[in-house]
N, C-alpha and C positions, 0 to 999 in steps of 0.2 A: 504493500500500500504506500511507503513513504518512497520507493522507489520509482511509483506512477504518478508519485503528488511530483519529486521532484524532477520526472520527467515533462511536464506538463509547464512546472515554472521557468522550464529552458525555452518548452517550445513557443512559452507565450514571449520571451524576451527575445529569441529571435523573432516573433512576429513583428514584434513591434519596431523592432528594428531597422529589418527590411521595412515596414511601410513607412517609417520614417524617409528610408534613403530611395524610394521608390518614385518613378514618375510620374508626373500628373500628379502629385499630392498637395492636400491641402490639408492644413495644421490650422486647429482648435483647441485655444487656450482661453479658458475665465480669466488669465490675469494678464492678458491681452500681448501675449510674446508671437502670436500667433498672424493666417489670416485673417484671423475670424474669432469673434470672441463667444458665437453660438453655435449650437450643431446646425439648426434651421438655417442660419446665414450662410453655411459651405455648403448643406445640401440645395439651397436657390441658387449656388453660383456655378453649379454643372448644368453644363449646356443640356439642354433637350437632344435625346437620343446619342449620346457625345459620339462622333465620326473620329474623334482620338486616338477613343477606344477606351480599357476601364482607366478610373479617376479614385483615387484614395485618400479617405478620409481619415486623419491621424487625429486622435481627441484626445489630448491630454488629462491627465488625472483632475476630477474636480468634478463637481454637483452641479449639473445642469439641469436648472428646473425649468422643461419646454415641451409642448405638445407638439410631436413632430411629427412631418408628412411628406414622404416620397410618394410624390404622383407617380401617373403612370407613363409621365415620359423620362422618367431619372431610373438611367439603369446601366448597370455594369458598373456598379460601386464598390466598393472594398469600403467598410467600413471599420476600422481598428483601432480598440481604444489600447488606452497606455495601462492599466493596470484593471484587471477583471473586476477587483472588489472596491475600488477607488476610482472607478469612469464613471461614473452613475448617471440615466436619463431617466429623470424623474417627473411625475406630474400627479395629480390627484386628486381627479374629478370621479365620479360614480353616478350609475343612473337615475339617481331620485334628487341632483340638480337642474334645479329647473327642466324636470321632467326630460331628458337629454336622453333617455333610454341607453339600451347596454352599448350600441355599437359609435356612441357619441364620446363612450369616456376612454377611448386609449392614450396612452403615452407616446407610443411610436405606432403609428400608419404608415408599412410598406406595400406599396400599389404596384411599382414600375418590379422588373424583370432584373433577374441576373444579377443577385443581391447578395452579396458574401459581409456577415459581421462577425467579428470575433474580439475575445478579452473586454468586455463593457456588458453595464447591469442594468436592464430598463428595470422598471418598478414604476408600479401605480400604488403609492399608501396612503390611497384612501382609507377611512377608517370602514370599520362593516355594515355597510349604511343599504347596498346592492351591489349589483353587477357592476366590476371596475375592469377594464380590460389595461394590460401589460403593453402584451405586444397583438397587433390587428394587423397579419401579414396575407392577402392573397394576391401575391405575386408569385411567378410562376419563377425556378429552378432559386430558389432560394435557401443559403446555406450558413446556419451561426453553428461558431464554432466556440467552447470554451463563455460561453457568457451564461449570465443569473439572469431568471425572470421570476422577478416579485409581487407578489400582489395576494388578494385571500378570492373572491369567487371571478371565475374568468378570466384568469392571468391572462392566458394564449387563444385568442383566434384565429386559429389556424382557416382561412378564410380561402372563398371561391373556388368549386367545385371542377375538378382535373386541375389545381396550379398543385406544382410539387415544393416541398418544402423539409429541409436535411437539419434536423436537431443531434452534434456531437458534441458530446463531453459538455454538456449543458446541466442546468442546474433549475428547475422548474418549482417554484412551490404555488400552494394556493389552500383553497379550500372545500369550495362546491364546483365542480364541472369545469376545473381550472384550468384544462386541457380540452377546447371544442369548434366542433365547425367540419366544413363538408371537403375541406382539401384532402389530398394524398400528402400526408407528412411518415415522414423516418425517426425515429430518436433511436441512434445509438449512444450506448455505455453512457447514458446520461441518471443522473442523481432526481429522481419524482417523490416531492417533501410534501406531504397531508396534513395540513395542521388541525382541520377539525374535521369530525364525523361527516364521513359525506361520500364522494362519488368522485373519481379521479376525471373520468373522461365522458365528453358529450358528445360522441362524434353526431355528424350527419351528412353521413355519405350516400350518396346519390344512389338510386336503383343499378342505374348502369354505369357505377365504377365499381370498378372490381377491388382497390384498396384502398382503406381511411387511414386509420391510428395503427403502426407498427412502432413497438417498443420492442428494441432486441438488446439481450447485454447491459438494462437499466436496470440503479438499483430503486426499491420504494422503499422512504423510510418515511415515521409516524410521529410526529408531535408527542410528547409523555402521554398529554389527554387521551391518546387517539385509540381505539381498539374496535369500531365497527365502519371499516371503509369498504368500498366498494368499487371494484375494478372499473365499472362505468357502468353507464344507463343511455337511452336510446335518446337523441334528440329528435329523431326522426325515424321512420320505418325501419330503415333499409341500413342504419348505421354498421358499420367494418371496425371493428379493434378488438387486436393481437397481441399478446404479448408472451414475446418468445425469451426462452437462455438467462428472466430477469432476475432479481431475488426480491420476496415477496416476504413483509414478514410477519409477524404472529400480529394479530390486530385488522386483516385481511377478511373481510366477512365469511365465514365457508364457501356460501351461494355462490361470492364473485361476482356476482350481476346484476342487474336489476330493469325490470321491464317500465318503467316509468309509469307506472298506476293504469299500465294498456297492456293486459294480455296479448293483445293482439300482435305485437311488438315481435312477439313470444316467436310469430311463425316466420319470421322478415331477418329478423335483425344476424349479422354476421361476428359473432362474438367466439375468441377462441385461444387457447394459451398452449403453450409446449415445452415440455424440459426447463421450468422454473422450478427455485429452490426456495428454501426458508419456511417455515412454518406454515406462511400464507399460500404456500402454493399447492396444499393440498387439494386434491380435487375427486374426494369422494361425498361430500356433498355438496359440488355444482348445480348452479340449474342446469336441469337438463338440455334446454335449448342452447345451451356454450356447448363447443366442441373441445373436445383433447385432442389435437391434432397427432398424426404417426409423424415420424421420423418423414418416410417418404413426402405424408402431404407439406411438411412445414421447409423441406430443402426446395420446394418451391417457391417459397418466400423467400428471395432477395433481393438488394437493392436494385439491381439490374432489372428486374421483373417489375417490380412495384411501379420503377418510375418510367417506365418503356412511354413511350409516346413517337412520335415522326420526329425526332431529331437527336442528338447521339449526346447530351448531357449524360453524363458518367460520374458523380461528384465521388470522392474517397472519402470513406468510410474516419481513417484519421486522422 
C-alpha cells in the first residue's frame, strides 16, 4: 500500500511537471504569478475548437471558489492541477436555492469533448439541504485521473447518454445516488466513500446501450455510521451497473440492490457483480434479479468493449 501511495506521489509530480513545461499552457494562480488568476478566465481564453490542437491548463495550488463551464466548443484540454488535495474547485449551491433544481447546482460543467483532468479536487459543500452536484460531465471520451470529488447527494453526473467517461485512481464520496446518470463511464482502482445510509449508484442507462456504471478494481469504504448501503437503485428502467474485482465491505446490504419502490424495475434493470471480496461481497442473499456473472461472461467486460463506438479512442487504464 505505501508503495502505491508512493508510487502515485511521483506520478503526480511528474504530471505536473510536464504540464508545466508543456505547450500551449496556461498557468492559474490566486496570487496572481500566473495568466490568469481564475480557472473560468483560462478556460474562456481557448479558442473555440482550438486548430492548435490540445491547450493545458496548469492551476496552481489554492481554493478556487467558481462555478465552472466548459461548453461544448472547448475541447482537447488537459487540465492539471499542482497538488491533488491542495487545487480545490469549489462552489456550493444545492437544489432548494431559489428552487434551481439538481442539474443547476454543479461546481464544474464539462460539455465540450476530449477532456483529460488530473491531480485537482472539485467539491460542492453545500451543506445537506438537497441535490448538490460535484462534477456534471456529458462530454464524450472524457478522462480524470488521480483527483477527489466531494460532495454528500449527487456528487457525479455522469451525464448524456453514449458520451464515455474514464474515472482512474479517483477518489469519489457522497451520500445518496452520489454516483448517476445515463453515460457509459469506467472507474478503475478508484477509492467509493459512503458517508451515510443510502445507495451508491443511480444509473440511467438507456434501453439500447449496452453499458452504464463499470466499477473494476475499486475499493468501497463506509463512514463509522455507515452499515446499511446499497450497491445502487434504478433511476430509470433499463439502468446497467457492475461491479467487478472490487472490495466490498461489511456494512454492504446483503440484497445489494434495490428496485426503487417499482417492482417492475425488477424485470429491466441490468444489475450484476463478479469476483468481489470483503464481507460485502457476499452474494447468497442477493436479489434475485442481480446476476453473479461467470468468469466467461465478465472477460467480456472491458474497456475496449464498453467504450467501442466509430472511432479508435483507447484511453489507458493507468
Amino acid at each position: 500500500m505505501k508503495r502505491n501511495a508512493l508510487l502515485l506521489f511521483f506520478i503526480a509530480l511528474f504530471v505536473c511537471a510536464s504540464a508545466q513545461n508543456a505547450p500551449n499552457t496556461i498557468v492559474v494562480d490566486r496570487n496572481g504569478s500566473g495568466h490568469f488568476r481564475t480557472v473560468q478566465q483560462a478556460i474562456d481564453s481557448v479558442r473555440a475548437f482550438n486548430p492548435a490542437g490540445r491547450v493545458t491548463i496548469f492551476i496552481k495550488k489554492g481554493f478556487y471558489k467558481e462555478k465552472l463551464i466548459l461548453h461544448t466548443h472547448v475541447c482537447n484540454v488537459h487540465i492539471v492541477g499542482e497538488d491533488r488535495d491542495k487545487t480545490i474547485l469549489n462552489y456550493d449551491d444545492h437544489a432548494k436555492i431559489n428552487k434551481m433544481g439538481t442539474f443547476k447546482t454543479f461546481t464544474m460543467k464539462i460539455s465540450g469533448n476530449d477532456i483529460v483532468m488530473e491531480n485537482l479536487t472539485v467539491e460542492n459543500s453545500a451543506a445537506e439541504l438537497g441535490q448538490a452536484v460535484a462534477l456534471f460531465v456529458e462530454g464524450d471520451r472524457i478522462t480524470f485521473r488521480n483527483c477527489r470529488f466531494l460532495g454528500n447527494q449527487d456528487t457525479i453526473y455522469a451525464g448524456r447518454e453514449n458520451a464515455r467517461q474514464l474515472f482512474v485512481n479517483c477518489y469519489i464520496e457522497g451520500t445518496t445516488d452520489f454516483i448517476f446518470g445515463p453515460a457509459t463511464a469506467w472507474f478503475e482502482a478508484c477509492t467509493i466513500h459512503c458517508k451515510r445510509n443510502s445507495y451508491i449508484t443511480a444509473a440511467n442507462t438507456p434501453q439500447t446501450i449496452e453499458y452504464g456504471f463499470v466499477f473494476n478494481n475499486c475499493t468501497i469504504t463506509l463512514a463509522d455510521s455507515v452499515n446499511a448501503m446499497y450497491l445502487g437503485r434504478p433511476w430509470r428502467a433499463y439502468s446497467m451497473t457492475v461491479f467487478m474485482n472490487c472490495t466490498l465491505p461489511k456494512g454492504i446490504k446483503p440484497a445489494g440492490w434495490d428496485n426503487w419502490r417499482n417492482p417492475d424495475n425488477e424485470k429491466t434493470v441490468r444489475y450484476a457483480e463478479y469476483n468481489n471480496s470483503g464481507e460485502g461481497a457476499i452474494t447468497d442473499n442477493r436479489v434475485k434479479w442481480a446476476k453473479i456473472l461467470t468468469r466467461h461472461q465478465a472477460s467480456s467486460i472491458t474497456i475496449d468493449e464498453v467504450f467501442k463506438r466509430n472511432d479508435v479512442w483507447k484511453p489507458e487504464l493507468k
